[in-house]
N, CA and C of each residue as an Amber inpcrd file, in Angstrom:
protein
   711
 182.0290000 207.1440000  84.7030000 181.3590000 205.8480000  84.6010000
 180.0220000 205.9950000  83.8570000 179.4040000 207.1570000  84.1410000
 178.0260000 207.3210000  83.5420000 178.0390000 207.6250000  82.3860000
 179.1220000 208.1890000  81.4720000 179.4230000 208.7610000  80.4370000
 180.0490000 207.4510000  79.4570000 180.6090000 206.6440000  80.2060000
 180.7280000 205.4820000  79.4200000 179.9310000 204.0560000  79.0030000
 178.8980000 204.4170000  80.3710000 177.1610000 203.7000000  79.9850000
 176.5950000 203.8840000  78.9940000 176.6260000 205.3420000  79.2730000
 175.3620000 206.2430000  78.2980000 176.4710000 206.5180000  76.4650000
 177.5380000 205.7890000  76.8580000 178.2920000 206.0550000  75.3460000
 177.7980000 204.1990000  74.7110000 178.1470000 203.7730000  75.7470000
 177.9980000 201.8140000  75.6430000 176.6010000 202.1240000  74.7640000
 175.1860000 202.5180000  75.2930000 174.3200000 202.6410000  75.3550000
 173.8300000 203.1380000  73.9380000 174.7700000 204.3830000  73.3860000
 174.3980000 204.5130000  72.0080000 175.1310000 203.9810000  71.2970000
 176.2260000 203.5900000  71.0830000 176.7660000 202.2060000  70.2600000
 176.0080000 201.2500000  69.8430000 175.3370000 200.1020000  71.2890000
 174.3360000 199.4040000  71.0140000 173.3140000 199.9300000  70.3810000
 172.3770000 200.6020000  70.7830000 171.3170000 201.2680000  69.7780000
 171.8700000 201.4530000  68.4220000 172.6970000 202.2900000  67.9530000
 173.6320000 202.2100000  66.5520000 173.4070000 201.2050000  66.1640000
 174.2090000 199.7780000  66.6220000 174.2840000 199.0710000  66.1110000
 173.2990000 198.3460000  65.4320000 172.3430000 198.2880000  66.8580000
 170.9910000 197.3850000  66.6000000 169.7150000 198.1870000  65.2400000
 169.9900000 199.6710000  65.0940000 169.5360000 200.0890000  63.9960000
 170.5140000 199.9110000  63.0580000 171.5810000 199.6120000  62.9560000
 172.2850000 199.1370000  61.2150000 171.9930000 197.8320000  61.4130000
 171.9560000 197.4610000  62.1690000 171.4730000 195.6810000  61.9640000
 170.2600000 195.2160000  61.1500000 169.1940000 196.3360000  61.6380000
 168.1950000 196.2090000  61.3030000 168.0010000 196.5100000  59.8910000
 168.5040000 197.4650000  59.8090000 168.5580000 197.9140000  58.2870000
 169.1050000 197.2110000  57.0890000 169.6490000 196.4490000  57.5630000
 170.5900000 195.4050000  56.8780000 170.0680000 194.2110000  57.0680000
 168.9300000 193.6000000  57.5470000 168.1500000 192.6870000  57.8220000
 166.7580000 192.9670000  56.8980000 166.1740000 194.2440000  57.0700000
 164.9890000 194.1210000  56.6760000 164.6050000 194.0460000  55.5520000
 165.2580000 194.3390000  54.3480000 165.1470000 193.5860000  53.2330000
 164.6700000 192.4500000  52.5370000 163.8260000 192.4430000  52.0320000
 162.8510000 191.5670000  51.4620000 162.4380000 190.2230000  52.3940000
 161.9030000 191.3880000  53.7290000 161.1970000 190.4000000  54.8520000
 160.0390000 191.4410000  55.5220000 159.0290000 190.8950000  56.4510000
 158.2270000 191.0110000  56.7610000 158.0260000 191.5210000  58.1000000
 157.8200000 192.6150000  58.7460000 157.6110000 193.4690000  60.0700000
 156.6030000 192.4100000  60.7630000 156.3660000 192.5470000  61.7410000
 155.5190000 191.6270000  62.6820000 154.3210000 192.2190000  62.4090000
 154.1080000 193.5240000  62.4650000 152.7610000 194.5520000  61.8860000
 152.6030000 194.2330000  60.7520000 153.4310000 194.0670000  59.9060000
 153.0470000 193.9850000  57.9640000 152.3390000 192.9490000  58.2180000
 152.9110000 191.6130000  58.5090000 152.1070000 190.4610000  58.7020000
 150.6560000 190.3150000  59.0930000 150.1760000 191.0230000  59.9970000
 149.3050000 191.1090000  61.3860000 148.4730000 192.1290000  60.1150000
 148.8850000 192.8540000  59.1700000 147.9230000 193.9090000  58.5240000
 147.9320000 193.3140000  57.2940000 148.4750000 191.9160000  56.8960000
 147.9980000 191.2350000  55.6130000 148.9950000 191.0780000  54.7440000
 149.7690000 191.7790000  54.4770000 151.0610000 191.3560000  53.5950000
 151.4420000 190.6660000  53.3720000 152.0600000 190.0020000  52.4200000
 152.7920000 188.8500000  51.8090000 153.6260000 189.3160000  50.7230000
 154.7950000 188.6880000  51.3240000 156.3690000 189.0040000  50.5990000
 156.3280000 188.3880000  49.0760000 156.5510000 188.8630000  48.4080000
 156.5830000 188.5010000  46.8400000 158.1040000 187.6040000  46.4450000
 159.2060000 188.1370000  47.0060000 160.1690000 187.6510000  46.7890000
 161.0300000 187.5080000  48.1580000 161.7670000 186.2010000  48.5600000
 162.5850000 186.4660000  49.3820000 163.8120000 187.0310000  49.1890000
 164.3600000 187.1530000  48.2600000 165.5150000 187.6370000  47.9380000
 166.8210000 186.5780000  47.6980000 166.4810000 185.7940000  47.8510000
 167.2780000 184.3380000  47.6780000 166.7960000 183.4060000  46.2320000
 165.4000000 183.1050000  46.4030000 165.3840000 183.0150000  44.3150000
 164.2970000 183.4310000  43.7310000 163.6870000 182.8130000  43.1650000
 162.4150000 183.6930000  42.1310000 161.6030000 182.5750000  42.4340000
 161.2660000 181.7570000  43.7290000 160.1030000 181.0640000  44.1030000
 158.6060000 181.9570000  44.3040000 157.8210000 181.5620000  42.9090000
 156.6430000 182.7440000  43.2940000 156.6630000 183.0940000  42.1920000
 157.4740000 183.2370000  41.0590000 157.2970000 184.0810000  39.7450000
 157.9670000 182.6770000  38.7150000 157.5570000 183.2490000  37.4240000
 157.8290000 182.5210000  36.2670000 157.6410000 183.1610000  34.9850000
 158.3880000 183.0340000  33.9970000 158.0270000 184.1730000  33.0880000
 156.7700000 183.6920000  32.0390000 156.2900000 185.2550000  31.1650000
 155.6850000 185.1570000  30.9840000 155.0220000 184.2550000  30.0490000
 153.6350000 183.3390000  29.9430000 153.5980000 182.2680000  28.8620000
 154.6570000 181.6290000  29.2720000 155.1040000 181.0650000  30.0040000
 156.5000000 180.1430000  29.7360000 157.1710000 180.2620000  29.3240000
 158.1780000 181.1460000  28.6870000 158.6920000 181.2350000  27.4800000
 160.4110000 181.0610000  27.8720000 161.0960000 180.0490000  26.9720000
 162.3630000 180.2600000  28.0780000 162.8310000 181.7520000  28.4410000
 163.2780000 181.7920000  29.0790000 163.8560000 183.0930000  29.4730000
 165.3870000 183.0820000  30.2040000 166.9150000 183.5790000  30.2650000
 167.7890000 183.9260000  30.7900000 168.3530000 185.0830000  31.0990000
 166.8080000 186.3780000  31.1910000 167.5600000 187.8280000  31.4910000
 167.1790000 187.7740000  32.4990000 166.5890000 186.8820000  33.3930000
 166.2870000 187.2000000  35.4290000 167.0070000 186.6510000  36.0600000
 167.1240000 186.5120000  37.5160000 167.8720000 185.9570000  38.0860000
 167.4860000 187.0190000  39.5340000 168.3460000 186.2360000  40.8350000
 168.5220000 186.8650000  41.8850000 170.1720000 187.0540000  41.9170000
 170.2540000 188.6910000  42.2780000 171.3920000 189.5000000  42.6070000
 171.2770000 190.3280000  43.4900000 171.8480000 189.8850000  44.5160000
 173.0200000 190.6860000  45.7460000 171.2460000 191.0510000  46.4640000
 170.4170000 190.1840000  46.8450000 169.2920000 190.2120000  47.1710000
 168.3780000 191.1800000  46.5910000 167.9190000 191.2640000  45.0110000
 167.3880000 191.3400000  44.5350000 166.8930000 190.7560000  43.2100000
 165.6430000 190.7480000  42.7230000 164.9950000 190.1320000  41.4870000
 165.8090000 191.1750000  40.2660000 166.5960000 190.2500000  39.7860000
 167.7210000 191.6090000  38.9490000 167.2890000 191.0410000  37.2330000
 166.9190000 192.1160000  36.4990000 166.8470000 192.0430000  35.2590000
 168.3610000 192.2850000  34.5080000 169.3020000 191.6180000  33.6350000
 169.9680000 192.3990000  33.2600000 169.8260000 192.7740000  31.4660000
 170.9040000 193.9480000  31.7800000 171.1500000 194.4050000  30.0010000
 170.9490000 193.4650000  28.9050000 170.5110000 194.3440000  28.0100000
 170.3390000 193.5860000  26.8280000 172.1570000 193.2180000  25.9240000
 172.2180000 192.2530000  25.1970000 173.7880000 192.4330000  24.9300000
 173.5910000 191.8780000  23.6980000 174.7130000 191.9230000  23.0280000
 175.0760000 191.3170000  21.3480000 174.6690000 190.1780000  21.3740000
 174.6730000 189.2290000  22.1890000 174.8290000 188.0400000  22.3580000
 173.9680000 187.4210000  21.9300000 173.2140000 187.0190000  20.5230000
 171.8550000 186.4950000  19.7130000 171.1640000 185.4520000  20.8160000
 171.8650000 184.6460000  21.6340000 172.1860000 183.5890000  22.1730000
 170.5700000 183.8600000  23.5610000 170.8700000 185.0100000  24.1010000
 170.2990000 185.6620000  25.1860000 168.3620000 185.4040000  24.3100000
 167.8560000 184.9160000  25.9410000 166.4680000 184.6860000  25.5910000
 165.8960000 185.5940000  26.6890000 164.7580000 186.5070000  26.0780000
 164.2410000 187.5740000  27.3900000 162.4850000 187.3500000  27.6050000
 162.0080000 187.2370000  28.4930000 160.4180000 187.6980000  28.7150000
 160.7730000 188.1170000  30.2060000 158.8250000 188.8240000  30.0330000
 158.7360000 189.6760000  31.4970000 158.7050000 188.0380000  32.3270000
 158.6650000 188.8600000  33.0140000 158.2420000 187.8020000  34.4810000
 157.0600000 188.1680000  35.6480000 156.2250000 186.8120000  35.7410000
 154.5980000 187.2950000  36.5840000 154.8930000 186.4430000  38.2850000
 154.0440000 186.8510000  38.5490000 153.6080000 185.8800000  39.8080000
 153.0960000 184.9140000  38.8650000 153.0080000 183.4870000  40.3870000
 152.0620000 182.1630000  39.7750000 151.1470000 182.4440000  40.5060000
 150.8870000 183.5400000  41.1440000 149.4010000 183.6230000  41.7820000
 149.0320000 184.7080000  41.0980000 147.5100000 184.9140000  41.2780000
 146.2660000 185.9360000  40.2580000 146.4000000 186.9030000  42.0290000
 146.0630000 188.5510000  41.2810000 145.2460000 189.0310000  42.7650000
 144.2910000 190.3680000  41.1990000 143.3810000 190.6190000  42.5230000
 142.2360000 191.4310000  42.1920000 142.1600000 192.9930000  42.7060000
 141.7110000 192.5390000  43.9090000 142.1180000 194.5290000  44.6710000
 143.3420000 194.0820000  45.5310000 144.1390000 194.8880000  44.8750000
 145.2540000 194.6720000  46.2110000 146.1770000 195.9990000  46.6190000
 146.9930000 196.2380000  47.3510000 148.2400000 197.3130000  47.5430000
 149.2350000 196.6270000  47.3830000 149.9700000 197.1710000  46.2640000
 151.7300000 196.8650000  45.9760000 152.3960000 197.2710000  46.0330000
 153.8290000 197.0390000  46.8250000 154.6110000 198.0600000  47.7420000
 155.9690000 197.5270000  46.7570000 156.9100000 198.5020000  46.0630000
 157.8340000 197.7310000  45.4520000 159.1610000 198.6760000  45.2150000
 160.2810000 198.2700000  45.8080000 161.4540000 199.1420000  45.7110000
 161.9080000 198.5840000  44.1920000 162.5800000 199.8110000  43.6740000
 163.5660000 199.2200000  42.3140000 164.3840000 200.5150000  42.2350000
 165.4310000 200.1820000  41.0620000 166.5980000 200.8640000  40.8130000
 166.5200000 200.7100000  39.2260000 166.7200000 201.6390000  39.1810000
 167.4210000 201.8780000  37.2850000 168.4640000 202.1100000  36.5960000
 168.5410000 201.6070000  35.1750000 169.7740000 201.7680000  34.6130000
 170.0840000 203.0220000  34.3570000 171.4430000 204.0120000  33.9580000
 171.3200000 204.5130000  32.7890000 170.5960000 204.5150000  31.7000000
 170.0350000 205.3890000  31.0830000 168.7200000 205.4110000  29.6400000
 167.6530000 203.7910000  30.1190000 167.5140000 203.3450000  31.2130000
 166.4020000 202.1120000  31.5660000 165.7110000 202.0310000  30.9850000
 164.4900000 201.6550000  31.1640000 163.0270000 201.5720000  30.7910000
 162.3750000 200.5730000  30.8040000 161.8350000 200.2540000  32.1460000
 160.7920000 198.8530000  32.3980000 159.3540000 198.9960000  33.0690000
 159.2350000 198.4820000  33.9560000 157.7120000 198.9120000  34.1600000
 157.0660000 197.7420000  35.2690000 156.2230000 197.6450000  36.0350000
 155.3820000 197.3420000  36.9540000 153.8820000 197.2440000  36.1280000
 153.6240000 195.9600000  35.5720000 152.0870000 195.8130000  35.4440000
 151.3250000 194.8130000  36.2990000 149.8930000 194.9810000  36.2670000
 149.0490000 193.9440000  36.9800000 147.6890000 194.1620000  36.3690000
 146.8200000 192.4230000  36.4560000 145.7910000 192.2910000  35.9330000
 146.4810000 191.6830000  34.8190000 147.3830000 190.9180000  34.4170000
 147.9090000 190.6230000  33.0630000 147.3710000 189.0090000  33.3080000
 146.9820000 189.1140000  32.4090000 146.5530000 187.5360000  31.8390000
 147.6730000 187.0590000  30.6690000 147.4010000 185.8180000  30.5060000
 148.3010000 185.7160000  29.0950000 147.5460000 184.9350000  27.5730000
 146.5370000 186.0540000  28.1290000 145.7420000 185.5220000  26.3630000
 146.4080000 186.6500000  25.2240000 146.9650000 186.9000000  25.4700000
 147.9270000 187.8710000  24.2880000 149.5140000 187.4330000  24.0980000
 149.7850000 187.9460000  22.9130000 151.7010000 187.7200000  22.9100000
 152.4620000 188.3120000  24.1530000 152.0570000 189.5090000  24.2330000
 152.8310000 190.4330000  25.4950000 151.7340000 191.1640000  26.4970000
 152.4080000 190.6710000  27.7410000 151.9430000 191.1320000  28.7120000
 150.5160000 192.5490000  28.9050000 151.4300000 193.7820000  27.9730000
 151.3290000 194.9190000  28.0610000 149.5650000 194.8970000  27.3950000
 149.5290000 193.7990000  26.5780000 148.5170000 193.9810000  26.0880000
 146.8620000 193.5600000  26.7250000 146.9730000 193.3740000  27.9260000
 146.1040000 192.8850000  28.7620000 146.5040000 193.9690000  30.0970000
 147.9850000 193.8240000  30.6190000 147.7400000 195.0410000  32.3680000
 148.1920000 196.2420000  31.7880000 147.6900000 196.8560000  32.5040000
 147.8940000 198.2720000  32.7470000 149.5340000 198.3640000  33.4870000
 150.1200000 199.2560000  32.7830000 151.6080000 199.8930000  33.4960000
 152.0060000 200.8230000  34.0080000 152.5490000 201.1900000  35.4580000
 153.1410000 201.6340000  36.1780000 154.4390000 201.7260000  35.1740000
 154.7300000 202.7230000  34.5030000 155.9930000 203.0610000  34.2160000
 156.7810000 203.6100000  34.9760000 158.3340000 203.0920000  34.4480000
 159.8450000 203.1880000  34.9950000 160.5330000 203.2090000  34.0300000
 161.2640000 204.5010000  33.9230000 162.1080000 205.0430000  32.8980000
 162.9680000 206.0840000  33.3540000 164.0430000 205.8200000  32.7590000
 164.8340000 207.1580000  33.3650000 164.8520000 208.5630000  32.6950000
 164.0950000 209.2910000  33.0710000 163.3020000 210.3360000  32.3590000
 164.2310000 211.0720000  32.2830000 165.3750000 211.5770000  33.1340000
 166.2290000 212.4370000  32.2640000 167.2870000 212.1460000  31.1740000
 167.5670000 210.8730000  31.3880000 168.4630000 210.3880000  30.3320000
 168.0820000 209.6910000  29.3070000 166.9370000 209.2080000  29.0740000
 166.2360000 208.1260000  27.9580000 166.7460000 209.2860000  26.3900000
 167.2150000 208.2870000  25.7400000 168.0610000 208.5580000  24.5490000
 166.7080000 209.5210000  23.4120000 165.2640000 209.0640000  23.8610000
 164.3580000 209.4810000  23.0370000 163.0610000 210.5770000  23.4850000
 162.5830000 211.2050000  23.1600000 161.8600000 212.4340000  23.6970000
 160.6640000 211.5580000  24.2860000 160.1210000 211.9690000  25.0760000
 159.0640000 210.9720000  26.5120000 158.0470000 212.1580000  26.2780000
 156.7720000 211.2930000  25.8910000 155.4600000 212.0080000  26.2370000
 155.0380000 212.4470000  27.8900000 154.4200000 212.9760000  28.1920000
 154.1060000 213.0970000  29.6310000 153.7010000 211.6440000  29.8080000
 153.0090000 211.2900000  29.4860000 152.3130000 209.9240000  29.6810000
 153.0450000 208.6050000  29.5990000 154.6300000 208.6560000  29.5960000
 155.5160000 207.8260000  29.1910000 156.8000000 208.0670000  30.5600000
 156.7660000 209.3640000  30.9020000 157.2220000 209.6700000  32.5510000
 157.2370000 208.5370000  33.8100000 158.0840000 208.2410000  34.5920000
 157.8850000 207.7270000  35.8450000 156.6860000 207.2840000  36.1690000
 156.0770000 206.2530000  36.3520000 155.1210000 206.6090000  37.6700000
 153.5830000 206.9850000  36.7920000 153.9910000 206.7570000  35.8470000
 152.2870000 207.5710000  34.5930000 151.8440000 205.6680000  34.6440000
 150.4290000 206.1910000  34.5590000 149.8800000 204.8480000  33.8230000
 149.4590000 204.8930000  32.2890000 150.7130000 203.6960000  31.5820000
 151.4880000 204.1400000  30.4850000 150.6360000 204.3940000  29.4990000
 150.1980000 205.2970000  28.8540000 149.5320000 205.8880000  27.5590000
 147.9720000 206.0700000  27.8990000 147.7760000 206.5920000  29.1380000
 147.0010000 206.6640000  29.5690000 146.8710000 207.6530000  30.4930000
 147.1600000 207.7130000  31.4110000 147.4580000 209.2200000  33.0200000
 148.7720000 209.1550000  33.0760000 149.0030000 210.4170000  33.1480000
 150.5220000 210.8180000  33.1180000 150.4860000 211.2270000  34.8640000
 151.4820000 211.1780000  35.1970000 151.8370000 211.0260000  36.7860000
 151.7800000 213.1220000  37.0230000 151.4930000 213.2570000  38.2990000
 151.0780000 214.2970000  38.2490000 152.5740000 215.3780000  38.9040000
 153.4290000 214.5920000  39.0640000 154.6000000 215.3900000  39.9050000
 155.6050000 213.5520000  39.3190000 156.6300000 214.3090000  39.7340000
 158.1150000 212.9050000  39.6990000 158.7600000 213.0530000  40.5280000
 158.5330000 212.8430000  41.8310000 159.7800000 212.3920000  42.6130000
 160.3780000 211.2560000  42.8000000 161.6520000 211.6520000  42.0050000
 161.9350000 210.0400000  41.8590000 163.5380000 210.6890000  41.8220000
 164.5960000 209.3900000  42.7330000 165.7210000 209.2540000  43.0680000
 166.1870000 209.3980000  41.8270000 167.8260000 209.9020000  41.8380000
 168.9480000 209.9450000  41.0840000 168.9340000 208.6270000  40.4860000
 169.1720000 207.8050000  39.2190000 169.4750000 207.0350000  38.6830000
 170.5140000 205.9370000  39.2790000 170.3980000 204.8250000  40.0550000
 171.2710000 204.1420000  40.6790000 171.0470000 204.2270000  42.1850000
 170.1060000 205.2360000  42.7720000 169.1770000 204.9430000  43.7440000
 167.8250000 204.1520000  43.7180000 167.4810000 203.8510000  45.0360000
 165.9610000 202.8940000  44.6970000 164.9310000 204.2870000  45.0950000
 163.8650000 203.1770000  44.7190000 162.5850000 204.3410000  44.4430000
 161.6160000 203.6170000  45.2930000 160.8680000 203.7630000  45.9770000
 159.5080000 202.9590000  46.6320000 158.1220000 203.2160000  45.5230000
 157.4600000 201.9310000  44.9850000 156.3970000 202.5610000  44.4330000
 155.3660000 201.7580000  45.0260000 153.9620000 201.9790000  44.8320000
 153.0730000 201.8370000  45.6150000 151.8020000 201.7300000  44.5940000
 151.2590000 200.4600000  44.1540000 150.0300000 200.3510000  43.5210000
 148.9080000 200.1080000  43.9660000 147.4090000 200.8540000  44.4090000
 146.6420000 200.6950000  45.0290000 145.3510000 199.7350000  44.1630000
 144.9910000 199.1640000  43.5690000 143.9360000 198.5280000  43.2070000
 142.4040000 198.4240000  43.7140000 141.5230000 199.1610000  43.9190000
 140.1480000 198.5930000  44.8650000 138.7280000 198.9210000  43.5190000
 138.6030000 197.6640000  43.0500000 137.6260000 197.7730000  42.4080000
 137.9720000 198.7330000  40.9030000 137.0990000 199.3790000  40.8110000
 137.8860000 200.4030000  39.2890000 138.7190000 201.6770000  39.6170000
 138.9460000 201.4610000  41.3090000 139.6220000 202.7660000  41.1450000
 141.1760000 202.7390000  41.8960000 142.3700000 203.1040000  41.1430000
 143.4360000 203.0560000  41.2810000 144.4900000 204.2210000  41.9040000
 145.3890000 204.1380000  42.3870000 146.2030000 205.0040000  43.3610000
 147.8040000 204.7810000  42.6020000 148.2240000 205.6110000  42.2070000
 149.8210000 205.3380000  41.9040000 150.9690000 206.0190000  43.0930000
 151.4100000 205.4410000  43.7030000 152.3140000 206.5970000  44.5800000
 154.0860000 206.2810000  43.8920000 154.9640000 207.2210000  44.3230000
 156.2750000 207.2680000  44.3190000 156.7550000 207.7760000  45.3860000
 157.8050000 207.3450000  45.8870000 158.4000000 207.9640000  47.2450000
 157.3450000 208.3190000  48.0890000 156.1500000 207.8430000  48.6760000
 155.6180000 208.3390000  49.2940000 154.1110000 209.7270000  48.9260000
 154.5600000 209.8840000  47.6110000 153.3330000 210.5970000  47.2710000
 152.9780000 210.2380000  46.3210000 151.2390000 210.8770000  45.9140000
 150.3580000 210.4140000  45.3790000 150.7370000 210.9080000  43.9720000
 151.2780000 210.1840000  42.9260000 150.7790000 210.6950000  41.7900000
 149.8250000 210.6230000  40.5510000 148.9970000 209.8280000  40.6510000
 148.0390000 209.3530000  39.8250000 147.2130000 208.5710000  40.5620000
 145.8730000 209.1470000  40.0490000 144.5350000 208.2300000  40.5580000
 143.8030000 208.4040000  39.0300000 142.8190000 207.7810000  39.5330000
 142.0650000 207.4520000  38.1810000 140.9670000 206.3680000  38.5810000
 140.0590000 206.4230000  37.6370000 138.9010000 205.0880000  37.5770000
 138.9130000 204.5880000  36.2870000 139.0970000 203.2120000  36.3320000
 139.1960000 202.1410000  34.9200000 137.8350000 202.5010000  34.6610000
 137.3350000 202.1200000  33.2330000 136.1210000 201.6900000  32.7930000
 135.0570000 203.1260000  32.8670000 135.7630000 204.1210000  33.1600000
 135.2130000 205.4350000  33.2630000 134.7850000 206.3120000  31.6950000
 133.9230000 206.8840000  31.4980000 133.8060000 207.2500000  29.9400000
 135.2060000 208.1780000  29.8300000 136.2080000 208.6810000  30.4300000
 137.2100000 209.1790000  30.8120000 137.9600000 208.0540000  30.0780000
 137.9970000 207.0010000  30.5400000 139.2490000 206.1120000  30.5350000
 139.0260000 205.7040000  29.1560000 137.7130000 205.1440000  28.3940000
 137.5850000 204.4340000  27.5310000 137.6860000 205.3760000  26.3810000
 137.7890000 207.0530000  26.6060000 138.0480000 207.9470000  25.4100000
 139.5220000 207.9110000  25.4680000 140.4160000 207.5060000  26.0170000
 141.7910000 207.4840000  26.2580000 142.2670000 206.5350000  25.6690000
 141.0280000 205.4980000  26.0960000 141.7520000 204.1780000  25.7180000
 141.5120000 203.8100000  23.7390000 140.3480000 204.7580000  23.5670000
 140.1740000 204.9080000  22.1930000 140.8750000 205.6730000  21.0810000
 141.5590000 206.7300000  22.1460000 142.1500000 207.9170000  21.1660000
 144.4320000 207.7120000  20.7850000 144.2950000 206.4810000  22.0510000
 145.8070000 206.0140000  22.0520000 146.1060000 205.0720000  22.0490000
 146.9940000 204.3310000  22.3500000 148.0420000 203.2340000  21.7200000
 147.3640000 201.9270000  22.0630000 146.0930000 202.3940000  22.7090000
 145.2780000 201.1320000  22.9380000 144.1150000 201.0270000  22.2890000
 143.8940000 201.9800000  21.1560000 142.7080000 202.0100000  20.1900000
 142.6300000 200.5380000  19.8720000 143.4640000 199.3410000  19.3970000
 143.1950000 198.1930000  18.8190000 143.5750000 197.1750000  19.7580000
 143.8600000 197.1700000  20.5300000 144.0540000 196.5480000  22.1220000
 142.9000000 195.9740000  22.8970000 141.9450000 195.3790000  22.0690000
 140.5210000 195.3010000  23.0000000 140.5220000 194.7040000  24.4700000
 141.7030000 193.8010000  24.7450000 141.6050000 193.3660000  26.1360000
 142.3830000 193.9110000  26.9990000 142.9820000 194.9000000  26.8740000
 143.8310000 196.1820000  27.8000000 142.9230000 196.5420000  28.4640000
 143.1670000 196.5790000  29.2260000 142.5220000 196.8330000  31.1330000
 141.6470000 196.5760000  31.8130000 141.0330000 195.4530000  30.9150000
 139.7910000 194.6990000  30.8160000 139.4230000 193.9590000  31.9070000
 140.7690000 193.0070000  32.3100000 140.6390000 192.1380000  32.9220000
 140.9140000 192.5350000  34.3110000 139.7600000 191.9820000  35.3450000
 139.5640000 192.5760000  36.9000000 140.6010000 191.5730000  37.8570000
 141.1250000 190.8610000  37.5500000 142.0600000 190.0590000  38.3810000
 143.4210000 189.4180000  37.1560000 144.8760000 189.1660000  37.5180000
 145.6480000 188.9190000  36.9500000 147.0330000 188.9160000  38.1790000
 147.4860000 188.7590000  37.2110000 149.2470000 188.9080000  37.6000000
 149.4880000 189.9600000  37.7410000 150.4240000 189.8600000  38.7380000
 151.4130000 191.1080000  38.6980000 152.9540000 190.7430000  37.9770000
 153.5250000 191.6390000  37.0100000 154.2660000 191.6980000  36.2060000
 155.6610000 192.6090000  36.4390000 156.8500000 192.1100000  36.0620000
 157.7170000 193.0000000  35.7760000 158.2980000 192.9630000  34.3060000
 158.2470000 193.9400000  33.9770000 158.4950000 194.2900000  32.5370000
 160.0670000 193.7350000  32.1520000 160.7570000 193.0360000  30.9510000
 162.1800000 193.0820000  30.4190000 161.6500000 193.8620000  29.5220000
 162.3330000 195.0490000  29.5510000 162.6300000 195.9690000  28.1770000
 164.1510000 195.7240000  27.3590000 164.5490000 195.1370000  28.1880000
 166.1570000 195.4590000  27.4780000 167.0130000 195.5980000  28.6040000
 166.6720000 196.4730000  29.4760000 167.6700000 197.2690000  30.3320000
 167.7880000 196.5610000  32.0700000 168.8740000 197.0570000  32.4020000
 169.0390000 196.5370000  33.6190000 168.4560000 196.9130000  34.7670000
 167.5850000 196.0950000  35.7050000 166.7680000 197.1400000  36.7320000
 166.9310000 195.9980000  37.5910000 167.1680000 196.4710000  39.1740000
 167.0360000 195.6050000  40.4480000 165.5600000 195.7370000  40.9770000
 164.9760000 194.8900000  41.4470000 163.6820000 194.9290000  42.7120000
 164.1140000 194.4380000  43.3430000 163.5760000 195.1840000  44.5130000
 163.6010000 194.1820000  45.8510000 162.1010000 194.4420000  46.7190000
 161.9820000 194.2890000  47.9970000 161.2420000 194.4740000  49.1880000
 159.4990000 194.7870000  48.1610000 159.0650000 193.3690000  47.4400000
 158.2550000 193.3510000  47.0360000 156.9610000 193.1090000  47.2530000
 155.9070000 193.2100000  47.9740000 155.3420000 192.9220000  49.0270000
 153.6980000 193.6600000  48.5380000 152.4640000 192.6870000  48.9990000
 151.4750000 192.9300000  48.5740000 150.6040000 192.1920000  49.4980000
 149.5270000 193.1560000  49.6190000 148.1270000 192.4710000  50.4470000
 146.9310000 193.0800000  50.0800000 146.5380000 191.4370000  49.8490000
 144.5700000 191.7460000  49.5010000 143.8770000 192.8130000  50.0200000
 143.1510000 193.6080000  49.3350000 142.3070000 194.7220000  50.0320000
 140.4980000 194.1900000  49.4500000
């Protein structure tokens, strides 16, 4: 009798942890709440985002509860931009699962305004690329997880291609935190004589309003390629 309690007993528990796991997806812990968080996406549509400048766009959408970018295709027909929040933030922490294509390549920016054609040219990027398969040779600074043409990420742990990845953007004032899976790979200070010889000697030499701006959007990059987000989630610091 006791053996069939204590069996009852871990079933239920089982269960109630796959339940959970299968629930918590692009929702909010009673603690997340209580420590400031706010869900970016529910996973049901793209209330909260709009692409960038307005521009029509038909490569986003919500899939199988996520903000799903897809492939680029023959199809002349196909209209693409990134996609922002309709809200601005300043210092914040950004907590953001995604998945990648085969040869991918998209990206996580913030601070993007839209006084430029493209995004890139105002936030700073959290790159996402699939570093072992990308069809073309990758600077360090073009790696996972680097802030793009600028700090190259200091380690890559990052899932098999078709797994998700947790990334983690810290924002407080000029000084920034990049994590992946849980560790730290890039810090840095904006506006540092460091940053502005970087920002002089590379792809942002003629870029005058790249990283300029202290509050903006947060951004997801269309490169072309197919990438899922989900469990997107951010709070003011």
């Amino acid at each position: 009798m006791l053996k069939s309690i204590l069996l009852s007993a871990i079933i239920l528990t089982c269960f109630t942890i796959f339940s959970f796991a299968q629930q918590k997806n692009n929702t909010l812990t009673t603690a997340e709440k209580k420590a400031g968080w706010k869900l970016l996406f529910n996973g049901k549509t793209i209330d909260g985002w709009r692409m960038y400048k307005n521009r029509p766009a038909d490569s986003w959408s919500v899939k199988d509860g996520n903000l799903y970018c897809k492939g680029s295709t023959t199809d002349k027909s196909d209209k693409r931009a990134d996609i922002i929040t309709t809200d601005q933030y300043g210092d914040f922490e950004l907590s953001v699962e995604w998945k990648i294509s085969p040869q991918g390549n998209s990206g996580i920016l913030y601070h993007v305004t839209e006084d430029f054609d493209a995004s890139y040219l105002s936030g700073p990027e959290y790159q996402l690329i699939d570093d072992d398969h990308f069809p073309e040779k990758l600077e360090n600074w073009q790696h996972t997880a680097a802030d793009y043409a600028m700090y190259p990420a200091s380690s890559r742990p990052t899932k098999p291609v078709g797994q998700y990845n947790v990334s983690k953007i810290i924002v407080k004032g000029a000084h920034r935190e990049y994590w992946l899976n849980g560790v730290k790979v890039v810090e840095f200070d904006a506006w540092t004589d460091d940053w502005y010889k970087r920002k002089a000697a590379g792809k942002w030499k003629d870029a005058t309003g790249y990283g300029m701006a202290k509050t903006g959007y947060i951004c997801l990059q269309d490169h072309g390629s197919e990438m899922w987000f989900r469990n997107i989630k951010i709070r003011k610091l």
